[in-house]
CHARMM internal coordinates of N, CA and C (Angstrom, degrees):
IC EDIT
DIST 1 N 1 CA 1.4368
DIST 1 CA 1 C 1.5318
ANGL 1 N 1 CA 1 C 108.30
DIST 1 C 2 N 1.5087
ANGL 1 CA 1 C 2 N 107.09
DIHE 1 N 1 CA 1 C 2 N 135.42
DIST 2 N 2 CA 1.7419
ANGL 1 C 2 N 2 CA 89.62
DIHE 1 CA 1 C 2 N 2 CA -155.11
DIST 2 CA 2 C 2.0991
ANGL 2 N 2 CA 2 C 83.64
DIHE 1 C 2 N 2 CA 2 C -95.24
DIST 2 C 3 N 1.2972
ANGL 2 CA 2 C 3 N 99.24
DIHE 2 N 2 CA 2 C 3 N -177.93
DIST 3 N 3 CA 1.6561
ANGL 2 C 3 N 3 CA 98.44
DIHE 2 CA 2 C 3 N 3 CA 173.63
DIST 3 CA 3 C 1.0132
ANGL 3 N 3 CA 3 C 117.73
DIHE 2 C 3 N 3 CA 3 C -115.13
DIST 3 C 4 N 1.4897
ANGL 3 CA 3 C 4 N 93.90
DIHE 3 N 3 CA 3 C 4 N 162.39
DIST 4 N 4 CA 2.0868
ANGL 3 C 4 N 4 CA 103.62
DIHE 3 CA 3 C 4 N 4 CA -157.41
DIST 4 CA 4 C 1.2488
ANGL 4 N 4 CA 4 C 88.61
DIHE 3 C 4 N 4 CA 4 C -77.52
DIST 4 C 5 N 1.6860
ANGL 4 CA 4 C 5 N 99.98
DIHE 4 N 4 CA 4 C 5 N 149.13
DIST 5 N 5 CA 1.3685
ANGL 4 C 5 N 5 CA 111.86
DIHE 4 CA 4 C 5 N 5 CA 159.20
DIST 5 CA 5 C 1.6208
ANGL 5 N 5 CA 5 C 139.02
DIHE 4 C 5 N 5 CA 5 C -25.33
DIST 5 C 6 N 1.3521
ANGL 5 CA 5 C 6 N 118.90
DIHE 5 N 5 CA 5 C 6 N 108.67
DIST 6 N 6 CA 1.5828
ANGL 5 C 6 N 6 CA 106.41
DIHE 5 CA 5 C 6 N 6 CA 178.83
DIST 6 CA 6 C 1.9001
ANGL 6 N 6 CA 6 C 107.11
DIHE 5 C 6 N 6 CA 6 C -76.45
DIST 6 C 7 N 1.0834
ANGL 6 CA 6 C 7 N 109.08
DIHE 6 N 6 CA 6 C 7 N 139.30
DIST 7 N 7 CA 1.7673
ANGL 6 C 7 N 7 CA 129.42
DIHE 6 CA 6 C 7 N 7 CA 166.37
DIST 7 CA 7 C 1.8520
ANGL 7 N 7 CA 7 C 102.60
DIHE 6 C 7 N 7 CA 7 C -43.34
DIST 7 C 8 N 1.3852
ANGL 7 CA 7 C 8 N 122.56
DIHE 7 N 7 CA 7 C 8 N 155.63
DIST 8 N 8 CA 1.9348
ANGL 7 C 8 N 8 CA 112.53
DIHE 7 CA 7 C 8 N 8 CA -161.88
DIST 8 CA 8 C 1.9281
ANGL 8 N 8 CA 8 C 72.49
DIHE 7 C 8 N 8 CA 8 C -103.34
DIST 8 C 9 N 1.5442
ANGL 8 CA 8 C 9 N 87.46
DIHE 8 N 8 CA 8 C 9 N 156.07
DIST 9 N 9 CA 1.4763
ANGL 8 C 9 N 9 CA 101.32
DIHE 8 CA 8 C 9 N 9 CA -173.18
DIST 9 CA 9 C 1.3304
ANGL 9 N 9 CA 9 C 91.50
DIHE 8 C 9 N 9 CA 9 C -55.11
DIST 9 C 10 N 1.7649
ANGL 9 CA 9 C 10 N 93.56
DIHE 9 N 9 CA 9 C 10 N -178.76
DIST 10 N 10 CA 1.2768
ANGL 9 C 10 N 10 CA 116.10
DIHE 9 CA 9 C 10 N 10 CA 172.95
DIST 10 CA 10 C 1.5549
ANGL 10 N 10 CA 10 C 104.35
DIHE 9 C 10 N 10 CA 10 C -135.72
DIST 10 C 11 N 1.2995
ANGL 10 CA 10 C 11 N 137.38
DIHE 10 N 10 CA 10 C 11 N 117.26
DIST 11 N 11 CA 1.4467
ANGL 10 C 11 N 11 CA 117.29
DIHE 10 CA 10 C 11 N 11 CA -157.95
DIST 11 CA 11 C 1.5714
ANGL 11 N 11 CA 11 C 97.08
DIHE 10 C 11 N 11 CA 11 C -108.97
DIST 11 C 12 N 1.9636
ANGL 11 CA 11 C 12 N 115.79
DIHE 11 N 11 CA 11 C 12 N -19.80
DIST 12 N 12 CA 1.4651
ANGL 11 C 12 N 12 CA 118.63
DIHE 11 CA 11 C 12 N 12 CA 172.35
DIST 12 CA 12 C 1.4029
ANGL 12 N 12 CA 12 C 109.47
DIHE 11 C 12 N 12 CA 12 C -54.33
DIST 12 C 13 N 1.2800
ANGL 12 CA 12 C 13 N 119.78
DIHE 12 N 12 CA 12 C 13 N -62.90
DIST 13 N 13 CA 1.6370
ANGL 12 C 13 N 13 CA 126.56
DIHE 12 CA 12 C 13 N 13 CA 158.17
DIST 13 CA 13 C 1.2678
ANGL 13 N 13 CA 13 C 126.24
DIHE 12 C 13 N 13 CA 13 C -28.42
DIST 13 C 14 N 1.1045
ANGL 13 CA 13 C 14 N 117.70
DIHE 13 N 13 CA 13 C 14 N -81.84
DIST 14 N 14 CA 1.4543
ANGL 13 C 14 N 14 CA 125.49
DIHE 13 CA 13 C 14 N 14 CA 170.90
DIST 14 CA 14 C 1.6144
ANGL 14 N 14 CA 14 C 117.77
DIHE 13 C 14 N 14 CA 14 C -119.33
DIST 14 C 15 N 1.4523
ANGL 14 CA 14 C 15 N 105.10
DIHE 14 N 14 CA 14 C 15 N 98.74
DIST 15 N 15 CA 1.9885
ANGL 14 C 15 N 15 CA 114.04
DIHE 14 CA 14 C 15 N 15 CA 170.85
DIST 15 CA 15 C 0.7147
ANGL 15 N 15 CA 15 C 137.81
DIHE 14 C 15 N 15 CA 15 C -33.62
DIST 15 C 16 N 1.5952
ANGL 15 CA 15 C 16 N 103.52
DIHE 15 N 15 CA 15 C 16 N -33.91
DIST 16 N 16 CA 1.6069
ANGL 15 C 16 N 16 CA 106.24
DIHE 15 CA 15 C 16 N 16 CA -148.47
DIST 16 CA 16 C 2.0358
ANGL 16 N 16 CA 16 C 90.78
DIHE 15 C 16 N 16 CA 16 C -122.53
DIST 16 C 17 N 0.8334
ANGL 16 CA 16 C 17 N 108.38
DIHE 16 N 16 CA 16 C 17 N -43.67
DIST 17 N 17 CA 1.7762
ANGL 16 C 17 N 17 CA 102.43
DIHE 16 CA 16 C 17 N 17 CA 164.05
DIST 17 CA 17 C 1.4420
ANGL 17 N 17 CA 17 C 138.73
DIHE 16 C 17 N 17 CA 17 C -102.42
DIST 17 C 18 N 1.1566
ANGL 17 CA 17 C 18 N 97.35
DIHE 17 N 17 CA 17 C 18 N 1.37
DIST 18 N 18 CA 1.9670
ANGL 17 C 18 N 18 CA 127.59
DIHE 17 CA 17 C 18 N 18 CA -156.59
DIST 18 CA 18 C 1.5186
ANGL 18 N 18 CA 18 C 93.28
DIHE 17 C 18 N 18 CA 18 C 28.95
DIST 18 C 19 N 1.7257
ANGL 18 CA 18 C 19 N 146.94
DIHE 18 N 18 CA 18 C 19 N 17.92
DIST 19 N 19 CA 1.1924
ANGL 18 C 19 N 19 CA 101.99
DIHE 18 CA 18 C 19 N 19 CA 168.97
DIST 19 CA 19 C 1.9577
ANGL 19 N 19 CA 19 C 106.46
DIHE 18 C 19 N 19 CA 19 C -83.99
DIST 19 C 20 N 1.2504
ANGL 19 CA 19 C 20 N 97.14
DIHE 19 N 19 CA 19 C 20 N 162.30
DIST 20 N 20 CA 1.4244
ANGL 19 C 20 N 20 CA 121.14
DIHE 19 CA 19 C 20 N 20 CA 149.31
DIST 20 CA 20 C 1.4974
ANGL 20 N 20 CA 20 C 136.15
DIHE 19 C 20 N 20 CA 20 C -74.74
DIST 20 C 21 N 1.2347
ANGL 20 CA 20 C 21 N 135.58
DIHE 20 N 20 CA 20 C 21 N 167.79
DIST 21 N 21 CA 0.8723
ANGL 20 C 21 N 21 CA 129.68
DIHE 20 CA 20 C 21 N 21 CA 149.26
DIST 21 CA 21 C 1.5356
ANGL 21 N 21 CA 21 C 132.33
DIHE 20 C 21 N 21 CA 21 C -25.01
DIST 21 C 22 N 1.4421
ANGL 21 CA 21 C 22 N 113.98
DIHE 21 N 21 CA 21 C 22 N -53.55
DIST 22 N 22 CA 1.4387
ANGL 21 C 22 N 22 CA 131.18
DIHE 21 CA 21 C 22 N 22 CA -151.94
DIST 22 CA 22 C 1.7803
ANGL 22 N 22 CA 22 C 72.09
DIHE 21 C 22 N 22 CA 22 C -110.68
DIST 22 C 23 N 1.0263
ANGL 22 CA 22 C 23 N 154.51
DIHE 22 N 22 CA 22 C 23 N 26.73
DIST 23 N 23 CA 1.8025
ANGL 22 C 23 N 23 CA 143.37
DIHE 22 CA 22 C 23 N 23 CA 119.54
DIST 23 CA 23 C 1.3294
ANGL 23 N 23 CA 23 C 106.23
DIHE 22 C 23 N 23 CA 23 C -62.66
DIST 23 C 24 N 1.8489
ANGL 23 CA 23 C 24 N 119.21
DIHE 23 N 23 CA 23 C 24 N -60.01
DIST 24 N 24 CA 1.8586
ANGL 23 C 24 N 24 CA 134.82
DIHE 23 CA 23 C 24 N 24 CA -165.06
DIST 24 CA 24 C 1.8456
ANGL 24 N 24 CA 24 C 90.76
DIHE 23 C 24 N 24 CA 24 C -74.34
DIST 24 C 25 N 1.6637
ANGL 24 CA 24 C 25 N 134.88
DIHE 24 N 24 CA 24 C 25 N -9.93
DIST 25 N 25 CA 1.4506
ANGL 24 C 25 N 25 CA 110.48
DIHE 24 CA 24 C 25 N 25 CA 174.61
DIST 25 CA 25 C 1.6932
ANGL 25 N 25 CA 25 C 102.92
DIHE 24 C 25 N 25 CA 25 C -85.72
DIST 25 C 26 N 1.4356
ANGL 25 CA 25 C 26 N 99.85
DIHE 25 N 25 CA 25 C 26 N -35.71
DIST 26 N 26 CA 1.9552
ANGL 25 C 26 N 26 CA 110.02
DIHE 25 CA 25 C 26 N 26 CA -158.94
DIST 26 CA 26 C 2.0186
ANGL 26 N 26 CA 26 C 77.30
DIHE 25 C 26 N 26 CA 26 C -77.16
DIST 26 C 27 N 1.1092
ANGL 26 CA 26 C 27 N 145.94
DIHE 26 N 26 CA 26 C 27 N -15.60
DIST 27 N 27 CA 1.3282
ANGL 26 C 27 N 27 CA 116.45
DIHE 26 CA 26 C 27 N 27 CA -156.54
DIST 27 CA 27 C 2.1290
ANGL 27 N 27 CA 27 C 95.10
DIHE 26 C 27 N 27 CA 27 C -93.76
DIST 27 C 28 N 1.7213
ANGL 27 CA 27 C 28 N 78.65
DIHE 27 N 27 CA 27 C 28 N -46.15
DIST 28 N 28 CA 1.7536
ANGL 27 C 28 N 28 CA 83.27
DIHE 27 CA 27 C 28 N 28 CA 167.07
DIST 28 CA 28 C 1.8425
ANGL 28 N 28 CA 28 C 121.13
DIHE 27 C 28 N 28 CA 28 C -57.77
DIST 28 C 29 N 0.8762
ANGL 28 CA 28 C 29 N 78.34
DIHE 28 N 28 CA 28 C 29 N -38.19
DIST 29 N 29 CA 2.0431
ANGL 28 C 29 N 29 CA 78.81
DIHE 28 CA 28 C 29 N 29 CA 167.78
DIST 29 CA 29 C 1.1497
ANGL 29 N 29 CA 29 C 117.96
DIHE 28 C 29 N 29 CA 29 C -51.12
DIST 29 C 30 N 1.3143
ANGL 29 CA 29 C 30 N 112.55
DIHE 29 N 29 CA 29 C 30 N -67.90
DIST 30 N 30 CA 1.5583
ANGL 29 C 30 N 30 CA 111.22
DIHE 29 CA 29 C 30 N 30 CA -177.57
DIST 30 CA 30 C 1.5584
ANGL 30 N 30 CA 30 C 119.92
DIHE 29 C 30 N 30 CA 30 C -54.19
DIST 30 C 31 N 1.5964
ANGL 30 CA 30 C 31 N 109.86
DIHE 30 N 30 CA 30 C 31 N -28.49
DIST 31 N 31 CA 1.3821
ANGL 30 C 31 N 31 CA 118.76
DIHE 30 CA 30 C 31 N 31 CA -162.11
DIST 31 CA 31 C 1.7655
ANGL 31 N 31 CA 31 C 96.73
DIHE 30 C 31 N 31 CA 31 C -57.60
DIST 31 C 32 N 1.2646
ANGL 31 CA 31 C 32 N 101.35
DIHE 31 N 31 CA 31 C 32 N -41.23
DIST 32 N 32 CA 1.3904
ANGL 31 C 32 N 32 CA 127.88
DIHE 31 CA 31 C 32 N 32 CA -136.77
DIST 32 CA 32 C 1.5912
ANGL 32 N 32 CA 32 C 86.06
DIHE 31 C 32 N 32 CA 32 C -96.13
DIST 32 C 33 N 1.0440
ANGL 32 CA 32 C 33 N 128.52
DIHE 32 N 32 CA 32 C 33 N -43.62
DIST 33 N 33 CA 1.9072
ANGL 32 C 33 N 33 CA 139.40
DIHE 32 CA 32 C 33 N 33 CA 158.46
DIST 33 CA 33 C 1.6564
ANGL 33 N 33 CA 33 C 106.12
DIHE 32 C 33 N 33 CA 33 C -18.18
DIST 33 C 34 N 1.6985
ANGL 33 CA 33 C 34 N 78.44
DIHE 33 N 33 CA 33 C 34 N -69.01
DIST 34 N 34 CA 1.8164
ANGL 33 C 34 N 34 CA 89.05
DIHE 33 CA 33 C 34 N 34 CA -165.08
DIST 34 CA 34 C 0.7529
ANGL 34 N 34 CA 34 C 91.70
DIHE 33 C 34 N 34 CA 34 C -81.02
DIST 34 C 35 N 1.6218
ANGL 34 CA 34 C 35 N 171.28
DIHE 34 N 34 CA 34 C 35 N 62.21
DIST 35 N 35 CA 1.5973
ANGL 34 C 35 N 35 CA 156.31
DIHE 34 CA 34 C 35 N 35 CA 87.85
DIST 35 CA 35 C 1.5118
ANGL 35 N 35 CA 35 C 116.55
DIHE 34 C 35 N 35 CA 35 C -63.04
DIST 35 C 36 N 1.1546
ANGL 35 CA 35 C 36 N 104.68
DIHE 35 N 35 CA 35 C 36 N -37.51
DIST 36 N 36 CA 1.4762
ANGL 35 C 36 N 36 CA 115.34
DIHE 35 CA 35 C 36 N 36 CA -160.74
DIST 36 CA 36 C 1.7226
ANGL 36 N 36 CA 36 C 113.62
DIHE 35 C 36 N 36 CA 36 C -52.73
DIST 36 C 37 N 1.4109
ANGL 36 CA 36 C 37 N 106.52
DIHE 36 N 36 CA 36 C 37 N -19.05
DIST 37 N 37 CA 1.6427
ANGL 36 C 37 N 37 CA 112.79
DIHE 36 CA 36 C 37 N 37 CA -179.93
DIST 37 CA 37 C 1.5818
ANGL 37 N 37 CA 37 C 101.06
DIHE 36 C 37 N 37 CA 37 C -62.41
DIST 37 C 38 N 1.3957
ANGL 37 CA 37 C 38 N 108.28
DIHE 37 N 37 CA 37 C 38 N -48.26
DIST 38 N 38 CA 1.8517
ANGL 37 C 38 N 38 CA 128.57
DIHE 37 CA 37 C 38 N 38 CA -155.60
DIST 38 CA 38 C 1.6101
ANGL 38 N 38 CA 38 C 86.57
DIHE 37 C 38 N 38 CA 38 C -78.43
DIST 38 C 39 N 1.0638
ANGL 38 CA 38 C 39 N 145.08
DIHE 38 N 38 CA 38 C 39 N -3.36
DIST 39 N 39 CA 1.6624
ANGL 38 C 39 N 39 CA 127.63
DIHE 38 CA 38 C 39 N 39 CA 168.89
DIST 39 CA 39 C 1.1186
ANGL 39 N 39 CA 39 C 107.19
DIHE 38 C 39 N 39 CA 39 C -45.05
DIST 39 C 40 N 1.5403
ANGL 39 CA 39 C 40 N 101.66
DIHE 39 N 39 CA 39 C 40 N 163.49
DIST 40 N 40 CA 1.5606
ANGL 39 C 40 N 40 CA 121.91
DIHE 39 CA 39 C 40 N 40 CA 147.20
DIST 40 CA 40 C 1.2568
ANGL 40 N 40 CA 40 C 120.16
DIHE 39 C 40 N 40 CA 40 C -77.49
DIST 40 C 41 N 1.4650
ANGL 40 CA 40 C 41 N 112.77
DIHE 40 N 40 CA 40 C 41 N 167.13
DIST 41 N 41 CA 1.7044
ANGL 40 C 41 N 41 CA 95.01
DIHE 40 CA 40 C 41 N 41 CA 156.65
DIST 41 CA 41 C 0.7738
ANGL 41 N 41 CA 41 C 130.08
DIHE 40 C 41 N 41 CA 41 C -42.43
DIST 41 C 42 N 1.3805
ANGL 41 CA 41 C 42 N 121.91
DIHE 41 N 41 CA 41 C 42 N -56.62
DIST 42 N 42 CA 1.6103
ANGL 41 C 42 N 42 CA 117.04
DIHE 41 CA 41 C 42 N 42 CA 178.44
DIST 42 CA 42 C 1.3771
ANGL 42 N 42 CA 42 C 131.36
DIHE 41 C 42 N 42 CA 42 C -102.49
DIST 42 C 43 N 1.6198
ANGL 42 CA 42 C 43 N 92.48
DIHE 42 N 42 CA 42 C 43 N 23.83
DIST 43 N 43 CA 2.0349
ANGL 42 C 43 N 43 CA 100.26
DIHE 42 CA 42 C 43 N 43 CA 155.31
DIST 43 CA 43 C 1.6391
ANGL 43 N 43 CA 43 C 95.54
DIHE 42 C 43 N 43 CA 43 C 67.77
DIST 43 C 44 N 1.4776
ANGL 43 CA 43 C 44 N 117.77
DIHE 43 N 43 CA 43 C 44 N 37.41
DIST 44 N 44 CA 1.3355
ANGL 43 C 44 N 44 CA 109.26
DIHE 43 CA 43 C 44 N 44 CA 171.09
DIST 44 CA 44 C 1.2034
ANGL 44 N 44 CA 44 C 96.85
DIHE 43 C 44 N 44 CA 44 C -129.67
DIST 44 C 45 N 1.4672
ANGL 44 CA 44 C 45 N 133.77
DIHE 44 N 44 CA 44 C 45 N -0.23
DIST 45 N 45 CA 1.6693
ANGL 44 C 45 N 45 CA 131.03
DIHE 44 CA 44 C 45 N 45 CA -175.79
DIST 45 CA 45 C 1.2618
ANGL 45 N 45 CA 45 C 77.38
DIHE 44 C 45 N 45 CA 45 C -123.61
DIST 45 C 46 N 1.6780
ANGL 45 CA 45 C 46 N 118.89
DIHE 45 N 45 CA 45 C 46 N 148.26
DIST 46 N 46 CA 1.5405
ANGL 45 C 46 N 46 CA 137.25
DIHE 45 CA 45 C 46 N 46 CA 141.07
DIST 46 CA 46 C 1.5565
ANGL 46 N 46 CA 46 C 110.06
DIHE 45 C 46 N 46 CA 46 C -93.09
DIST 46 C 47 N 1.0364
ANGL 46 CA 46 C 47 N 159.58
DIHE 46 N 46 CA 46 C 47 N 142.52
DIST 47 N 47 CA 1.1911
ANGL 46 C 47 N 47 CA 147.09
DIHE 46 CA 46 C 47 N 47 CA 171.78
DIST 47 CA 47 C 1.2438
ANGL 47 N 47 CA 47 C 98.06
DIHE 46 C 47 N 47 CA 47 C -123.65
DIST 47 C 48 N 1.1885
ANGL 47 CA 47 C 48 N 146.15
DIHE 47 N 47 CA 47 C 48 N 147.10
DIST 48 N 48 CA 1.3849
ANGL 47 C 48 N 48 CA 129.97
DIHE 47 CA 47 C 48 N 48 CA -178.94
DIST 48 CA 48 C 1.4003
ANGL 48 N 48 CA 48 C 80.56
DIHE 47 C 48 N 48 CA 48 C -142.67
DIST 48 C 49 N 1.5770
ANGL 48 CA 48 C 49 N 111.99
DIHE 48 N 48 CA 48 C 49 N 136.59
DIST 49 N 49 CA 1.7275
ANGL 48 C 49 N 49 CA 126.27
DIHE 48 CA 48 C 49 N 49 CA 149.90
DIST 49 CA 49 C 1.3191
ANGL 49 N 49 CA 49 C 120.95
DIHE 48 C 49 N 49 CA 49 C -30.55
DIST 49 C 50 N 1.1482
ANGL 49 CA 49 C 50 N 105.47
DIHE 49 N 49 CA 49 C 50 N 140.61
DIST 50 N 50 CA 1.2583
ANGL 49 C 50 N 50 CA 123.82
DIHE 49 CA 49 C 50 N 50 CA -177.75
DIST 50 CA 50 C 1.7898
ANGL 50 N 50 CA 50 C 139.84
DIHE 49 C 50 N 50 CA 50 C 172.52
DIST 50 C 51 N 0.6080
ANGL 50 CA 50 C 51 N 110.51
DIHE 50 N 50 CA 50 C 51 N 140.47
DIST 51 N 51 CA 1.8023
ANGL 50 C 51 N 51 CA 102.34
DIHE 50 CA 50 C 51 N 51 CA -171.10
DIST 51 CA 51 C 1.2493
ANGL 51 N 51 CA 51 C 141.83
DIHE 50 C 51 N 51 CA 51 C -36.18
DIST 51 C 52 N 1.6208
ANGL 51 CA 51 C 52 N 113.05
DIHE 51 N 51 CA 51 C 52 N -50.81
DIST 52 N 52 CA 1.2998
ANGL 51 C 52 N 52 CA 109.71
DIHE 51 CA 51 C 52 N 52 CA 114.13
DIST 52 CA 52 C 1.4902
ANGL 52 N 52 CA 52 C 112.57
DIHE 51 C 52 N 52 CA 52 C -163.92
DIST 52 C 53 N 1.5957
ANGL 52 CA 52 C 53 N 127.60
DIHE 52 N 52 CA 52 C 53 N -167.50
DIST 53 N 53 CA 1.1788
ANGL 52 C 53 N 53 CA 129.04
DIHE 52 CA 52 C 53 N 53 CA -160.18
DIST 53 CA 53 C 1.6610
ANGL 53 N 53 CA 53 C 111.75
DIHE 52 C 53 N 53 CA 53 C -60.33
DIST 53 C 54 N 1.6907
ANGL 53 CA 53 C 54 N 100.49
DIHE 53 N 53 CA 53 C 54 N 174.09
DIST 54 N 54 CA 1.3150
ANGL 53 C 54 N 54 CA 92.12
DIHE 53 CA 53 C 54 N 54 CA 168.12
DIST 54 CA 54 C 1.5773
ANGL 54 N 54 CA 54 C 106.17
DIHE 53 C 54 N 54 CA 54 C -98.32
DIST 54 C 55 N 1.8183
ANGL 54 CA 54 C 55 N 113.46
DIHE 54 N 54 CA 54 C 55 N -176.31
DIST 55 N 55 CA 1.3976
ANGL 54 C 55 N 55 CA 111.75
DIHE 54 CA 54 C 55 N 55 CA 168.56
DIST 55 CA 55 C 1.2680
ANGL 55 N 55 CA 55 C 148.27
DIHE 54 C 55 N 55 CA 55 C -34.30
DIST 55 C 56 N 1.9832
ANGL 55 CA 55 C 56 N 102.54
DIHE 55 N 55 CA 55 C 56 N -25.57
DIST 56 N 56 CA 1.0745
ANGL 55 C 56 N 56 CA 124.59
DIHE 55 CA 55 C 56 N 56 CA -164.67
DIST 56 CA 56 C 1.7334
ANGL 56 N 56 CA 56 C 88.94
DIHE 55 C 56 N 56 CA 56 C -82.21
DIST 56 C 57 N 0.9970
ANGL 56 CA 56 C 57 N 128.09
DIHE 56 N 56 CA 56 C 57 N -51.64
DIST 57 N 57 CA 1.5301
ANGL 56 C 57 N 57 CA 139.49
DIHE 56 CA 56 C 57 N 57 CA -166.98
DIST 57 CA 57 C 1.8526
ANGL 57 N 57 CA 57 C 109.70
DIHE 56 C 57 N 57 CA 57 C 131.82
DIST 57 C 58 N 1.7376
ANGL 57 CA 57 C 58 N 94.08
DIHE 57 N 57 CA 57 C 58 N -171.87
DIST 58 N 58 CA 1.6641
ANGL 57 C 58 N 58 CA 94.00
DIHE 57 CA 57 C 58 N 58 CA -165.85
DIST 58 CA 58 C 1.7547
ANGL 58 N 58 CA 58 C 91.43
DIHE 57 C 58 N 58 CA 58 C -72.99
DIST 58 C 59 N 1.1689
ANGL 58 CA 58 C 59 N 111.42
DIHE 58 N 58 CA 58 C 59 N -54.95
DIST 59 N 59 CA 1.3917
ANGL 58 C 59 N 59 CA 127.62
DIHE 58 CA 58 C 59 N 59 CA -178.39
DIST 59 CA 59 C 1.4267
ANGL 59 N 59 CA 59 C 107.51
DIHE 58 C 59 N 59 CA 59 C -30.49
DIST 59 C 60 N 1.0639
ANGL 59 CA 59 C 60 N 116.90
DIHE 59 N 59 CA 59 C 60 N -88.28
DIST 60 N 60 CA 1.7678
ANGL 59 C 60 N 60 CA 110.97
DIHE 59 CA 59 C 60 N 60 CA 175.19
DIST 60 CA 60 C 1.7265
ANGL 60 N 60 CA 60 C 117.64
DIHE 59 C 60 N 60 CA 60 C -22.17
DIST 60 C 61 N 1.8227
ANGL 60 CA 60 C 61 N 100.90
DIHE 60 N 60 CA 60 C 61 N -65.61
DIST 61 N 61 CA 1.3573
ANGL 60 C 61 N 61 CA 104.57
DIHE 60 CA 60 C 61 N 61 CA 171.49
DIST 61 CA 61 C 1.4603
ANGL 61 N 61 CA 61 C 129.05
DIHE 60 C 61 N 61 CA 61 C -64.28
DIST 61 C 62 N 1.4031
ANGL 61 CA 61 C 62 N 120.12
DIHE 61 N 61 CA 61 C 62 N 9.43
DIST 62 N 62 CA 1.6774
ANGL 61 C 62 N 62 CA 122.79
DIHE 61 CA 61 C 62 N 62 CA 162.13
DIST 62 CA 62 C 1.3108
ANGL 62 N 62 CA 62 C 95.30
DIHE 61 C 62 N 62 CA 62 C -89.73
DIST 62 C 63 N 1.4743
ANGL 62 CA 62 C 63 N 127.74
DIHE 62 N 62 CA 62 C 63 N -57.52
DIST 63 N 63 CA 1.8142
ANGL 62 C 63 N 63 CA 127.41
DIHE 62 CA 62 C 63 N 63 CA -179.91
DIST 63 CA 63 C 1.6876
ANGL 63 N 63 CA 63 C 109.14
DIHE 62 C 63 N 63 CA 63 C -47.13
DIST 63 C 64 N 1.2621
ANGL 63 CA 63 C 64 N 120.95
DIHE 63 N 63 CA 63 C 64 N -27.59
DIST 64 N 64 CA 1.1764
ANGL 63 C 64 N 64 CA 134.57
DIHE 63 CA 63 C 64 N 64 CA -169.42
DIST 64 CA 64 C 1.7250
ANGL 64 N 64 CA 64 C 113.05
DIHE 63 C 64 N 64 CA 64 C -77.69
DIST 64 C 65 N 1.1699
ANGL 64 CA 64 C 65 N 92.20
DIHE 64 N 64 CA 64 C 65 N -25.14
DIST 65 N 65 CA 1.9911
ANGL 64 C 65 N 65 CA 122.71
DIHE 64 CA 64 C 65 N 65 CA -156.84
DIST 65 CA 65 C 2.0777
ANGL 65 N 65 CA 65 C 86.48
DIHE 64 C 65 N 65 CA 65 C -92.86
DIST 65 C 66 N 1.4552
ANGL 65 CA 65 C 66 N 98.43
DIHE 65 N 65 CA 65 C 66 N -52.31
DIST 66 N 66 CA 1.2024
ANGL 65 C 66 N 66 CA 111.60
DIHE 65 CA 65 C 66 N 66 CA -169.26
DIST 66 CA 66 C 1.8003
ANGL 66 N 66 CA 66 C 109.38
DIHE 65 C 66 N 66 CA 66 C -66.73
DIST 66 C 67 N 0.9494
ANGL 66 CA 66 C 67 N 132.43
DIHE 66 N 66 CA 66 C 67 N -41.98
DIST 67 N 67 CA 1.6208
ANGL 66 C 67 N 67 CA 136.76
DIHE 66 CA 66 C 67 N 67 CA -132.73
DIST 67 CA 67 C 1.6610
ANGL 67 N 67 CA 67 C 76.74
DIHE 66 C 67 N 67 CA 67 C -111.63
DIST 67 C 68 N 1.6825
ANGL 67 CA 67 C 68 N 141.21
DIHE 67 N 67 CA 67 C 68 N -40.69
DIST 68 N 68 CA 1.1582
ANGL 67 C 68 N 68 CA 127.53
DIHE 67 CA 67 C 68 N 68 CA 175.55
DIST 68 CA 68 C 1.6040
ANGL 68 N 68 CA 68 C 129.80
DIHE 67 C 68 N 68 CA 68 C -92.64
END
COOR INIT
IC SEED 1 N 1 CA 1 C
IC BUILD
């Protein structure tokens, strides 16, 4: 999935990175894009691939997937 367009800096706004706000929403979007396959049904577990679980179990690590 390719990513949406970022907004052209703003360097009057911000100097030292020119992003904006609406750079930190489109960057969280995408983050949040590429998870969206690894849901649960009801988008309260993330499960993300992987080799295998941690100690806690898969369960914890979907809440874990989810809450970050």
């Amino acid at each position: 999935m390719p990513l949406p367009p970022f907004p052209p800096e703003d360097r009057v706004r911000s100097p030292y990175t020119g992003w904006t706000r609406a750079h930190w929403e489109a960057a969280a979007d995408a983050l949040l894009a590429a998870v969206a396959p690894h849901a649960g049904p009801e988008h309260a577990l993330i499960s993300l691939p992987g080799p295998r679980p941690s100690r806690s179990g898969p369960r914890s690590d979907g809440l874990e997937g989810y809450a970050r």
